[in-house]
VEXMI-78422 format. One record per residue (C-alpha): residue number from 0; residue in three letters; x, y, z. Coordinates in Angstrom, 1 decimal. Each point is the difference from the previous one (the first is absolute). Layout:
N
{NUM; "Ala"; {X; Y; Z}} ...
end
This chain:
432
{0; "Unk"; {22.4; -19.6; 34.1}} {1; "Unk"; {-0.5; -1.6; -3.3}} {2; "Unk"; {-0.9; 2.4; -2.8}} {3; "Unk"; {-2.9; -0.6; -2.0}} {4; "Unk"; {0.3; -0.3; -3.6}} {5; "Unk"; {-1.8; 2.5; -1.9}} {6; "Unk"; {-1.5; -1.4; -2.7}} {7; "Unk"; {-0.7; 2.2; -3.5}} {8; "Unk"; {-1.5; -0.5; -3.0}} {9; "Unk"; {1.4; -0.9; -2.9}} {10; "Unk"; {-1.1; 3.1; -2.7}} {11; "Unk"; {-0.3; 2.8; 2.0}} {12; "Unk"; {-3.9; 1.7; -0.6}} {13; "Unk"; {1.7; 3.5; 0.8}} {14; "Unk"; {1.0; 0.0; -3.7}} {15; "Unk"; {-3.0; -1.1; -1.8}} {16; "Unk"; {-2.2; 2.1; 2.4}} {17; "Unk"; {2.6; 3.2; -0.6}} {18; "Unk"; {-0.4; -0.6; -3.8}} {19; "Unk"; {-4.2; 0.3; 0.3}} {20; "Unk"; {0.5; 3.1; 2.1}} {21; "Unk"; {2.0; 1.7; -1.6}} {22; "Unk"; {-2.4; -1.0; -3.5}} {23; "Unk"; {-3.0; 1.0; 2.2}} {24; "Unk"; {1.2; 3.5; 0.5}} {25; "Unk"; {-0.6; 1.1; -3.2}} {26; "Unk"; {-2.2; -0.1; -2.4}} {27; "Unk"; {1.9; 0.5; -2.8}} {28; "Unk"; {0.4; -3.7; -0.4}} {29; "Unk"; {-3.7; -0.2; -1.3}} {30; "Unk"; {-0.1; 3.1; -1.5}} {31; "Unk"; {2.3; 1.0; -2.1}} {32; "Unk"; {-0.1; -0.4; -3.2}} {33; "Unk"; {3.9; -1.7; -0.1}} {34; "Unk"; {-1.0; -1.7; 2.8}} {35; "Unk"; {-3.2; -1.6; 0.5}} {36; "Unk"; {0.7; -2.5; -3.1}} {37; "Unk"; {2.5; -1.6; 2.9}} {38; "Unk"; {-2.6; 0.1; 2.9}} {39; "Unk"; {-1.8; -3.3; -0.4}} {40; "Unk"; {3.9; -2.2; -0.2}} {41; "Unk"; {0.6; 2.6; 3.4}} {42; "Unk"; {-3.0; -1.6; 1.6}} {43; "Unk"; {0.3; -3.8; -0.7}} {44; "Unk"; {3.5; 0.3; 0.6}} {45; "Unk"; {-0.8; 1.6; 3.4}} {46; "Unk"; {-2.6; -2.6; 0.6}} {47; "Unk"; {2.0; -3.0; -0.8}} {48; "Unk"; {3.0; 0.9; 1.7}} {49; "Unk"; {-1.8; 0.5; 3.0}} {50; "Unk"; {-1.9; -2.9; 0.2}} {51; "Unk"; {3.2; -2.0; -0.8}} {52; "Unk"; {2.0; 1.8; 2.5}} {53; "Unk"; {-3.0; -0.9; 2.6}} {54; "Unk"; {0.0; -3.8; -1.2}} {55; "Unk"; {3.6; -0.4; 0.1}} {56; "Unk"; {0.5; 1.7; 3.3}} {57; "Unk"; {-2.7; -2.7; 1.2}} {58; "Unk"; {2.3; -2.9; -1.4}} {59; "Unk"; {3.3; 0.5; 0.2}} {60; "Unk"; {1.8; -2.2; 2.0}} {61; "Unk"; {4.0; -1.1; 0.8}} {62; "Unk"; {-1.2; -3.0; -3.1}} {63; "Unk"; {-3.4; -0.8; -1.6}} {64; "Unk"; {-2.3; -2.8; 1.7}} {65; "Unk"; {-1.4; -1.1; -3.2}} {66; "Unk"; {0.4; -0.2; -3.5}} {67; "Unk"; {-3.2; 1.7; -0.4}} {68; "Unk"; {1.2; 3.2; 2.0}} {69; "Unk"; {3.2; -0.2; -1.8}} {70; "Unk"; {-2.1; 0.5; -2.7}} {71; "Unk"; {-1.9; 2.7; 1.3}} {72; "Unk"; {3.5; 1.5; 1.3}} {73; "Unk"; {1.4; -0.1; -3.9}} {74; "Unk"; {-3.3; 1.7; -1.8}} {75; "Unk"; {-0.5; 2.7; 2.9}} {76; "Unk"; {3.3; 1.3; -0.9}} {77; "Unk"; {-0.2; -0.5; -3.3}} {78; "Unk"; {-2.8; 2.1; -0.3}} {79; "Unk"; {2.0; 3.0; 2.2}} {80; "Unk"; {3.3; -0.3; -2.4}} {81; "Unk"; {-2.7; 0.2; -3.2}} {82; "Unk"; {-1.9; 3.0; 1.6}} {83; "Unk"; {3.4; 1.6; 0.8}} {84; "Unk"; {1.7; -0.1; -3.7}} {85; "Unk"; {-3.3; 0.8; -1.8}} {86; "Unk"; {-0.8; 2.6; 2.5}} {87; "Unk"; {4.0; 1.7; -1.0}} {88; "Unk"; {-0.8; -0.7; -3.8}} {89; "Unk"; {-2.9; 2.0; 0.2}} {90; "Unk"; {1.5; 3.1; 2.2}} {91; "Unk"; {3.0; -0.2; -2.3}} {92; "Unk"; {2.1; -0.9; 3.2}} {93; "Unk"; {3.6; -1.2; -1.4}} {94; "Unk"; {-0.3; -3.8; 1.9}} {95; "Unk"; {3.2; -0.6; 1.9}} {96; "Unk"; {0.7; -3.7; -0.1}} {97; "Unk"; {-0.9; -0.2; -4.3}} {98; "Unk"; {3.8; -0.2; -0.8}} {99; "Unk"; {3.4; 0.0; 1.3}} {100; "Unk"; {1.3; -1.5; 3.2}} {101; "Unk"; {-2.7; 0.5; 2.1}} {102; "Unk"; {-2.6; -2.0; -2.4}} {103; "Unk"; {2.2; -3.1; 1.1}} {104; "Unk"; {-0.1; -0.1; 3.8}} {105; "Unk"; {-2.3; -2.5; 1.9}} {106; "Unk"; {0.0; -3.0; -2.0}} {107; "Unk"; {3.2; 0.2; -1.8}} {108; "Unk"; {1.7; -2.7; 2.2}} {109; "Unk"; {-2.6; -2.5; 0.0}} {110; "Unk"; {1.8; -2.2; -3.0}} {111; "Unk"; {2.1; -1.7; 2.7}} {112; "Unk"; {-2.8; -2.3; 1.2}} {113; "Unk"; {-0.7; -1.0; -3.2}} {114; "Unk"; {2.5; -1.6; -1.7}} {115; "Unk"; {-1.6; -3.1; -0.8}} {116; "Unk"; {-0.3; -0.6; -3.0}} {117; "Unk"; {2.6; 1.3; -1.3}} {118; "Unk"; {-1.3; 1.4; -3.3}} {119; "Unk"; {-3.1; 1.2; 1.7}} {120; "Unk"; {-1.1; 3.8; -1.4}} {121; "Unk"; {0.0; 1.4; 3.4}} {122; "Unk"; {3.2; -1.2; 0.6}} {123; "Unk"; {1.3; 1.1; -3.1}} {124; "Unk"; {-1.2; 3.6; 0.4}} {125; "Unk"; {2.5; 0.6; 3.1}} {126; "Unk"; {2.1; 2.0; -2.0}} {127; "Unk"; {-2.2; 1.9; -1.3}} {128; "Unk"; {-2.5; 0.0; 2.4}} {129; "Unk"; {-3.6; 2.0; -0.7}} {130; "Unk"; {-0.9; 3.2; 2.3}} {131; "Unk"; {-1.9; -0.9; 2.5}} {132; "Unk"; {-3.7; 1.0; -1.1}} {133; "Unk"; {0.5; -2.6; -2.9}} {134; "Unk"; {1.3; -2.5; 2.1}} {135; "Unk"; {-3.0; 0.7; 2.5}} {136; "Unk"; {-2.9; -0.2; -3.2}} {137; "Unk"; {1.9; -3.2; -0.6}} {138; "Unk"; {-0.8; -1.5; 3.6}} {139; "Unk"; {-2.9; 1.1; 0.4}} {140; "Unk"; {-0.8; -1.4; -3.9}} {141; "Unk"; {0.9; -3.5; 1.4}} {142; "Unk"; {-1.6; 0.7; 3.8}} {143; "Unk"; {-3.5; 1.2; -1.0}} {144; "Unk"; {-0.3; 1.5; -3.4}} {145; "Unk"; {0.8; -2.8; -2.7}} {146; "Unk"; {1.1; -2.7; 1.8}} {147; "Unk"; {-1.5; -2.3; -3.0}} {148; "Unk"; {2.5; 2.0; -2.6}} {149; "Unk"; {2.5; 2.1; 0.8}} {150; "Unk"; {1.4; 1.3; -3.3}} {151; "Unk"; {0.7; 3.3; -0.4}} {152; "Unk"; {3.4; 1.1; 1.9}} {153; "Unk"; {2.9; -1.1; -2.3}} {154; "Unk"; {0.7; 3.4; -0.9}} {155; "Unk"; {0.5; 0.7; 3.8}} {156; "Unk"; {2.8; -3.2; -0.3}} {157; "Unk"; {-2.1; -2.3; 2.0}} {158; "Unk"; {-1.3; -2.1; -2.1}} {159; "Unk"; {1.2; -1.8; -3.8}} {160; "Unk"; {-1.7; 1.3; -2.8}} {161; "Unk"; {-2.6; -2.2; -0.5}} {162; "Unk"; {0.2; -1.2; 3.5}} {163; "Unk"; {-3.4; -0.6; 2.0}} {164; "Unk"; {-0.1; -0.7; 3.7}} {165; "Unk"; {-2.4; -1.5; 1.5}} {166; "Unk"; {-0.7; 0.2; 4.7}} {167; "Unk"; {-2.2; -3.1; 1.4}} {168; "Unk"; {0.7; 2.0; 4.2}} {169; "Unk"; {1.7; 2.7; 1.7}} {170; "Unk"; {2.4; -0.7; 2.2}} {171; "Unk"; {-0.8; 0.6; 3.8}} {172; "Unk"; {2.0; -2.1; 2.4}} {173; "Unk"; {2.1; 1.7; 2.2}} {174; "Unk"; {1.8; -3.3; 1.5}} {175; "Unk"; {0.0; -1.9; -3.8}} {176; "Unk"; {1.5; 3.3; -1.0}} {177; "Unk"; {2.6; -0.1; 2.2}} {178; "Unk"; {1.4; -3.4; -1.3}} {179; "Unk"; {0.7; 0.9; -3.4}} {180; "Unk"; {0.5; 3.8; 0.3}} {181; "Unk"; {2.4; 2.5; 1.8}} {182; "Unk"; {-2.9; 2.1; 0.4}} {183; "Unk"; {-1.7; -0.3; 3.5}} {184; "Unk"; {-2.9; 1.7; -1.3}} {185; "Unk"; {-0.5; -1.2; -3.4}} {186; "Unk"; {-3.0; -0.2; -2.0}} {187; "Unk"; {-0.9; -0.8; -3.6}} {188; "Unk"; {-1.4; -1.8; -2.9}} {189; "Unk"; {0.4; -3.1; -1.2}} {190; "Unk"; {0.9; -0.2; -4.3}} {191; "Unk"; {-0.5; -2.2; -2.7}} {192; "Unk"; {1.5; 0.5; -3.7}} {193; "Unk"; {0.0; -1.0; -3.5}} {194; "Unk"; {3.6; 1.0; -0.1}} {195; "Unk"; {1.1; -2.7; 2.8}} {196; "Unk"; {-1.2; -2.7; 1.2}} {197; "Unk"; {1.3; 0.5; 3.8}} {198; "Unk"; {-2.4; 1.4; 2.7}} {199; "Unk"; {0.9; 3.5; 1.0}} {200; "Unk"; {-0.5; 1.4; 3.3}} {201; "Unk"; {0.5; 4.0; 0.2}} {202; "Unk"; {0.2; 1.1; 3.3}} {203; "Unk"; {0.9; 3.5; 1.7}} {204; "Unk"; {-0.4; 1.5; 3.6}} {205; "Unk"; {-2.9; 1.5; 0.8}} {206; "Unk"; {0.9; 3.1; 1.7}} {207; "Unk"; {1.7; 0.9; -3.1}} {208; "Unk"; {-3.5; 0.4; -1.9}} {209; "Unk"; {-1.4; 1.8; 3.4}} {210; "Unk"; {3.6; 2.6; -0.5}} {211; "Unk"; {-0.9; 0.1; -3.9}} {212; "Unk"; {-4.2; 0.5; 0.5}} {213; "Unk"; {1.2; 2.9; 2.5}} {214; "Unk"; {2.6; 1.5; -2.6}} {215; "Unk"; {-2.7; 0.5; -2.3}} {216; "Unk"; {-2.5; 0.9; 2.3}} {217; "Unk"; {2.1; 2.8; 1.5}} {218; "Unk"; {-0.2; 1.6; -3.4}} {219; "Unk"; {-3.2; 1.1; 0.6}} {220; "Unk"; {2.4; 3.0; 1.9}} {221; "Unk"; {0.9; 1.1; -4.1}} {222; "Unk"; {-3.9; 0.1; -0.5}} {223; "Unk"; {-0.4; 2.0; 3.1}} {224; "Unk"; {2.6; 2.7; -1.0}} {225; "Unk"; {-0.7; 0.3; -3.2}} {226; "Unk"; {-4.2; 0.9; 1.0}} {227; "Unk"; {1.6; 2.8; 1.9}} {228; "Unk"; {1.6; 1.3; -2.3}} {229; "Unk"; {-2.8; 0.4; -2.2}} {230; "Unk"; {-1.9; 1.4; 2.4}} {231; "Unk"; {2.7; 2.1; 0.9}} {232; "Unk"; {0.3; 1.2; -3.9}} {233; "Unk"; {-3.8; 1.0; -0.1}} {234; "Unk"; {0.1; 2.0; 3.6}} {235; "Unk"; {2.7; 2.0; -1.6}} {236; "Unk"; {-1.6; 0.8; -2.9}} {237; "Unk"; {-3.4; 0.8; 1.7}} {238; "Unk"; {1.7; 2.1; 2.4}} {239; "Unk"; {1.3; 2.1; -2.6}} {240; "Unk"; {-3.7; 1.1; -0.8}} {241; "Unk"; {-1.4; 2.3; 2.5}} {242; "Unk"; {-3.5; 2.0; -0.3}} {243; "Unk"; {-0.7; 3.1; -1.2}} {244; "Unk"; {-1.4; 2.1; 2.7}} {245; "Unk"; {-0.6; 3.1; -2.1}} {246; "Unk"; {-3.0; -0.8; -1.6}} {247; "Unk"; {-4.1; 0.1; 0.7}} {248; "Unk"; {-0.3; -3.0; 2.8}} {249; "Unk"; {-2.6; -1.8; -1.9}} {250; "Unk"; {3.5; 0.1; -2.6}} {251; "Unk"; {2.2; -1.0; 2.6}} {252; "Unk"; {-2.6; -3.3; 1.1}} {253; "Unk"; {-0.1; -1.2; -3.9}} {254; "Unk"; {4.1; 0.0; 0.0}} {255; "Unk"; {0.1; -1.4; 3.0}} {256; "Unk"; {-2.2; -2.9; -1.4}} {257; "Unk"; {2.8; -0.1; -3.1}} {258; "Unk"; {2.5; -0.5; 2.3}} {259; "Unk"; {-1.4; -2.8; 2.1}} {260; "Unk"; {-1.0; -1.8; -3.1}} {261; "Unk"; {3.7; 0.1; -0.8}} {262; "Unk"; {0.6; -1.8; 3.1}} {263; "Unk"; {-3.0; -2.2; -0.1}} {264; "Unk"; {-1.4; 1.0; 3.0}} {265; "Unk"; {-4.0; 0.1; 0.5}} {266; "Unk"; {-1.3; 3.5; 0.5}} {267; "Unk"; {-3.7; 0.0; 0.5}} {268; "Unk"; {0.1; 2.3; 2.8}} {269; "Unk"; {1.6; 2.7; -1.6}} {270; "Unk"; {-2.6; -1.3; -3.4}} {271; "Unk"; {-2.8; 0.8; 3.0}} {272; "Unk"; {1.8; 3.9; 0.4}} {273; "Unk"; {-0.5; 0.5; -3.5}} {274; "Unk"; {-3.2; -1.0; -0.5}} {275; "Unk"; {-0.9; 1.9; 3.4}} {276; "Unk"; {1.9; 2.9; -0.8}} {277; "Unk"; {-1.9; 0.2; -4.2}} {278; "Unk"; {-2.8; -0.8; 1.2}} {279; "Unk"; {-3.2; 2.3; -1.0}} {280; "Unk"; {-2.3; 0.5; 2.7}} {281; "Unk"; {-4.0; -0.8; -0.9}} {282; "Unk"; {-1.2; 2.2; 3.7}} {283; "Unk"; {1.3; 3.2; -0.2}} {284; "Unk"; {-0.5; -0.1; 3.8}} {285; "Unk"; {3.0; -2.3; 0.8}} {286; "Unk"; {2.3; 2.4; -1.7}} {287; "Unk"; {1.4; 1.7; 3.3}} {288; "Unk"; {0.5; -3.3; 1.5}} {289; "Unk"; {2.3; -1.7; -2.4}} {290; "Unk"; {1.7; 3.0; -0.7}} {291; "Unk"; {1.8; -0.8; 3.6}} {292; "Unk"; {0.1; -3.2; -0.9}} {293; "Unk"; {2.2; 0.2; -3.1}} {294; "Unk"; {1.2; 2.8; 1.1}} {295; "Unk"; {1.9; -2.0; 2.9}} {296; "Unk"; {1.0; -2.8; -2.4}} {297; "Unk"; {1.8; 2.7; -2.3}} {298; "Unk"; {1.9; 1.2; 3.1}} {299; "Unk"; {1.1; -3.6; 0.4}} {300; "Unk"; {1.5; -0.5; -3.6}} {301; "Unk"; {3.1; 1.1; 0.9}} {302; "Unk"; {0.1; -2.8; 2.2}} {303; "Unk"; {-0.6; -2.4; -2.6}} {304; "Unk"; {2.9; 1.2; -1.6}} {305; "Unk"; {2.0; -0.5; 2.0}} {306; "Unk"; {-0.7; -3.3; 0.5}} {307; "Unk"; {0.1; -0.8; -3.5}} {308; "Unk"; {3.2; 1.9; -0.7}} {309; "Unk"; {1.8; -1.9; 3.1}} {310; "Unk"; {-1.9; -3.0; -1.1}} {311; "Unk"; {-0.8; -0.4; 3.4}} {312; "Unk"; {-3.8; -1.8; -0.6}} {313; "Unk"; {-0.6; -0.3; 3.9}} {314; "Unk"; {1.6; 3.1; 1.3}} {315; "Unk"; {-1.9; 2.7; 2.6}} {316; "Unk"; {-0.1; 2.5; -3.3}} {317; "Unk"; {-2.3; -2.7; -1.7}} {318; "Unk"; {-1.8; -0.7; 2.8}} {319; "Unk"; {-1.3; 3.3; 0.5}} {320; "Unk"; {-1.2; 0.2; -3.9}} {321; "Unk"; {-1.8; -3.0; 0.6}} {322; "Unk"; {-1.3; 1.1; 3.1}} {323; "Unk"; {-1.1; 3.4; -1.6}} {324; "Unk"; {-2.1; -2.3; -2.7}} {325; "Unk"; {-1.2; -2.9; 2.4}} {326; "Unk"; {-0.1; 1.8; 3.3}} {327; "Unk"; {-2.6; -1.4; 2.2}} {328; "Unk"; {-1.1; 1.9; 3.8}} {329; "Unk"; {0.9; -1.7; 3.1}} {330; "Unk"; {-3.5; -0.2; 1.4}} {331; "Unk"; {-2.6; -2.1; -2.2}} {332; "Unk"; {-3.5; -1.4; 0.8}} {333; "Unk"; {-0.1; -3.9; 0.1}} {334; "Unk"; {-0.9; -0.5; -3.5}} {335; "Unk"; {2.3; 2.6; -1.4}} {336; "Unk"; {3.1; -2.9; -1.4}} {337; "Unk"; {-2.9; -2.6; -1.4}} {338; "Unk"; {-1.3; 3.3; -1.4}} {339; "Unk"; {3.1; 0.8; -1.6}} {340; "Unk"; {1.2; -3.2; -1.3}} {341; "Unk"; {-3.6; -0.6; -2.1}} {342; "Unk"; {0.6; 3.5; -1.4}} {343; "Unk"; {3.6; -0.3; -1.1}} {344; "Unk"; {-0.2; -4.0; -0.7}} {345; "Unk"; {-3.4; -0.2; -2.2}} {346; "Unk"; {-0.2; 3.2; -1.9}} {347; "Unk"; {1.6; -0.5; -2.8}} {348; "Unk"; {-0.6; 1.6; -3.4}} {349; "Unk"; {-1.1; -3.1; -2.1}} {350; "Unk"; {-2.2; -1.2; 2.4}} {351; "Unk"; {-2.3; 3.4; -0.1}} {352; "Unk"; {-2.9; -2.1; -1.9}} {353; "Unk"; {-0.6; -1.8; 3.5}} {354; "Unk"; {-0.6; 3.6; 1.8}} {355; "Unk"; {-3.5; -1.2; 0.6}} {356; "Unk"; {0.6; -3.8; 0.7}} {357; "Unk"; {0.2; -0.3; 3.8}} {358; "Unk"; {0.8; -3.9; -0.1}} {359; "Unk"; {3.4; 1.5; -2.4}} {360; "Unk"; {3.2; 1.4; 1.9}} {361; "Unk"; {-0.5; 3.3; -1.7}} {362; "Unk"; {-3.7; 0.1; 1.1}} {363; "Unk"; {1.8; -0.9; 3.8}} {364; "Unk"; {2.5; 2.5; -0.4}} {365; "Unk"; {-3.0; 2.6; -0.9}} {366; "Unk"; {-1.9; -0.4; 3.1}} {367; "Unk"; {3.0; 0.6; 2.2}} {368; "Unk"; {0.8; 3.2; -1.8}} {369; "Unk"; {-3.9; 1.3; 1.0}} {370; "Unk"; {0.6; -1.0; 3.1}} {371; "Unk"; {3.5; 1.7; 0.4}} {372; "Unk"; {-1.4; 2.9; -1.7}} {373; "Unk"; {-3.2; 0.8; 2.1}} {374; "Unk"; {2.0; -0.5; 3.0}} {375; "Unk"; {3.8; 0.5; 0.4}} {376; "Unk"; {0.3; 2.2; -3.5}} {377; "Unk"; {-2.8; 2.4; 0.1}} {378; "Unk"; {2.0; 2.4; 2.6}} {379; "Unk"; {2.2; 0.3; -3.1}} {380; "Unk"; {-1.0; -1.0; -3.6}} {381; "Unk"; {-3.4; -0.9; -1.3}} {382; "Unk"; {0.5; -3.4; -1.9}} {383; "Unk"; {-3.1; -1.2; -2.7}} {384; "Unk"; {0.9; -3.8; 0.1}} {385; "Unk"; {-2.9; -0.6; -3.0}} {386; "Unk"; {1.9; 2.3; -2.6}} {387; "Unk"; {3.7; 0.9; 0.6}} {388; "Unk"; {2.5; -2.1; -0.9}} {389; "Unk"; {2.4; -2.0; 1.4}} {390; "Unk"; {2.7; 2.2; -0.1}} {391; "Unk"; {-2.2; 3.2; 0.8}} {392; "Unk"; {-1.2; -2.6; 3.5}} {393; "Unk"; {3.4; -0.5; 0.5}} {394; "Unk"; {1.6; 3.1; -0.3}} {395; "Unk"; {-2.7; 1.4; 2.8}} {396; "Unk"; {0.7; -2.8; 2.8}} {397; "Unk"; {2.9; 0.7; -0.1}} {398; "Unk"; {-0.5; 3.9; 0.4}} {399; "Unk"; {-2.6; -0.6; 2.7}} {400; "Unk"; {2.7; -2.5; 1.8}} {401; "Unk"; {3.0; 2.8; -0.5}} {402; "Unk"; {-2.5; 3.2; 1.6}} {403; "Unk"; {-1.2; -2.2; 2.7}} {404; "Unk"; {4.0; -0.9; 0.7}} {405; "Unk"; {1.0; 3.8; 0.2}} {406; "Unk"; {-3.1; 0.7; 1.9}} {407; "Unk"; {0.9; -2.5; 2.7}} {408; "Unk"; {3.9; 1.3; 0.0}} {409; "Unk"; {-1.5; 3.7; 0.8}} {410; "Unk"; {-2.3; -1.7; 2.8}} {411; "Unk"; {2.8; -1.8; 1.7}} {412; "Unk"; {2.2; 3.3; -0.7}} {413; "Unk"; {-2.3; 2.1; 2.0}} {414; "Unk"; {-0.5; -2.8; 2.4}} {415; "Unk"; {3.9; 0.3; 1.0}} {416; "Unk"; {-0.1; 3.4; 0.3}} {417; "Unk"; {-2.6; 0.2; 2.5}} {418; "Unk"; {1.8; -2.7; 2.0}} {419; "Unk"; {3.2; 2.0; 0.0}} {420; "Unk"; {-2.0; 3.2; 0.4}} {421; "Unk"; {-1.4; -2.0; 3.5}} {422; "Unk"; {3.5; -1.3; 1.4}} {423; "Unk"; {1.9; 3.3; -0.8}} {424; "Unk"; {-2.7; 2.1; 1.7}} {425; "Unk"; {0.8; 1.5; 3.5}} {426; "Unk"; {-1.4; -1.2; 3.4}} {427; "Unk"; {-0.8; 3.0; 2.0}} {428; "Unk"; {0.2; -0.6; 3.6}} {429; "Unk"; {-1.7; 1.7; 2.4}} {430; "Unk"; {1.4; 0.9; 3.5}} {431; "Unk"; {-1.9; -0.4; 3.0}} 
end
């Protein structure tokens, strides 16, 4: 049976999708202060290389149909081998192909299919050839770039000084190609000079620019190793900070606050436990009521330490803070989420001058806190939507929701018990 061949693209997206990942799963990127200065470059070069790495995918074939997709083909992956030596200038990544042997490695045999003329530059640069990045700026110069004047590479030995070069086509002919080079493959430019009068054809294969484009592009594996080790080097110096437990609890919120903004990780829920556990009551009758409340969300600071000490931002110990501050009852009336989400959503502090506007979100939000109140609350807390505050509003939704929670837990408490009571009792049986 005749195998099928498997057919894969030529820049793997693993890497470039890897590299946003592993950007994404911090957020000390955009935060930091040593940092964020580099975001912006981290996003267009993200951007750009994916795009290119879609494009090219799309194109790539075994030789280029046209000149205008050999085109394409050159300033697609240009545009990846500039993204990935800016990108390593940027993160102070040491480049590995700037000097040395491996700087000279794709194109340093191409002189032998052009040795006519004889004095030409690119000929006479064979013994000295350039690395390959310069030789690359130089085709792609003549390709795309300044194909009307090419004139600045005679420090890279591949042009005269005062040489200008001039490219009327690119080169895409796979059967011409054949006749005058060794390369099966080749594609190229066609040169003019003011240094010769002879017509200059340079020609190389094209797989070698796909096995340089990937070289460059499988860099992006540097990139990737050095984001983790920056995150890496923050995580260790966060974990070295842990809370301090012995201390009042409204204390213990505010450090905990410090210590997230040291991460850069939003805290408005735990901003919500400080404002609900400092807040100053305006109806002395609601005292009792929150008391359970915070006292319950006090039990559950521990908890919240030890999420923020394990850094641990989605672990059971953090759950049960949250749940202890946001904690809704399992059984509801119909309106009960709409209700909630118009309380929580549109009162807000700054909007407090629309209390009496009922065609305002605020003046919304205030209606459904009557109607909560004279309905679902009023078992719990007494709630005066015209004066209190936001936060004082706030603060006793969620009391009412966290009484009506435990009163529901006692209900289906004694609920089981009777149950049980019922199967364990004994059948008396009566004999005839």
């Amino acid at each position: 049976m005749k195998k099928e061949k498997i057919i894969r693209d030529l820049l793997n997206k693993e890497l470039s999708k890897k590299f946003r990942d592993t950007i994404n799963s911090s957020p000390i990127f955009y935060s930091a202060e040593e940092l964020k200065a580099k975001w912006n470059l981290i996003c267009a070069v993200m951007d750009r290389i994916d795009s290119c790495v879609n494009y090219l995918n799309k194109i790539d074939k075994e030789y280029p149909e046209s000149e205008e997709e050999f085109i394409d083909f050159i300033t697609f992956s240009c545009m990846i081998k500039d993204a990935i030596i800016r990108l390593f200038e940027e993160l102070d990544i040491i480049y590995p192909f700037d000097s040395g042997k491996n700087s000279v490695k794709f194109f340093k045999n191409i002189y032998k299919d052009n040795l006519y003329p004889k004095n030409n530059s690119i000929y006479l640069a064979k013994d000295n050839p350039p690395s390959d990045d310069k030789f690359f700026e130089y085709f792609r110069a003549l390709i795309f770039a300044h194909p009307f004047k090419t004139n600045r590479h005679s420090k890279n030995n591949l042009m005269k000084k005062g040489e200008a070069q001039y490219s009327p086509w690119v080169i895409v002919n796979k059967f011409l190609s054949s006749l005058t080079s060794n390369t099966k493959d080749a594609v190229g430019v066609r040169i003019y000079s003011n240094m010769f009068d002879e017509m200059l054809d340079l020609k190389l294969s094209f797989q070698l620019i796909k096995d340089y484009i990937i070289s460059r592009y499988e860099l992006l594996n540097y990139a990737t190793k050095w984001v983790k080790d920056k995150i890496s080097e923050y995580q260790i110096k966060w974990s070295k900070i842990k809370v301090n437990r012995v201390q009042e609890p409204i204390k213990i919120l505010k450090e905990i606050v410090n210590i997230l903004d040291e991460r850069f990780i939003d805290h408005y829920e735990i901003d919500d436990a400080i404002r609900y556990s400092n807040y100053k009551l305006t109806n002395d009758k609601n005292i009792e009521a929150v008391k359970k409340y915070r006292d319950n969300l006090i039990n559950k600071i521990d908890n919240l330490c030890n999420a923020i000490d394990s850094m641990d931002y989605e672990c059971e110990d953090i759950g049960e803070f949250y749940e202890a501050l946001n904690g809704r009852p399992k059984q509801t009336y119909n309106m009960f989420n709409y209700h909630m989400e118009k309380i929580f959503c549109y009162l807000n502090i700054k909007d407090e001058k629309y209390r009496k506007d009922l065609s305002s979100d605020f003046g919304w939000g205030i209606e459904q806190v009557k109607l909560f109140a004279n309905n679902f609350a009023k078992n719990y807390v007494e709630i005066d939507s015209d004066t209190m505050s936001v936060d004082e509003i706030h603060l006793l939704v969620r009391t009412a929701c966290y009484l009506e929670k435990i009163k529901q837990a006692k209900d289906d408490c004694n609920i089981n018990k009777i149950n049980n009571d019922n199967i364990l009792k004994p059948i008396n049986i009566i004999d005839d």
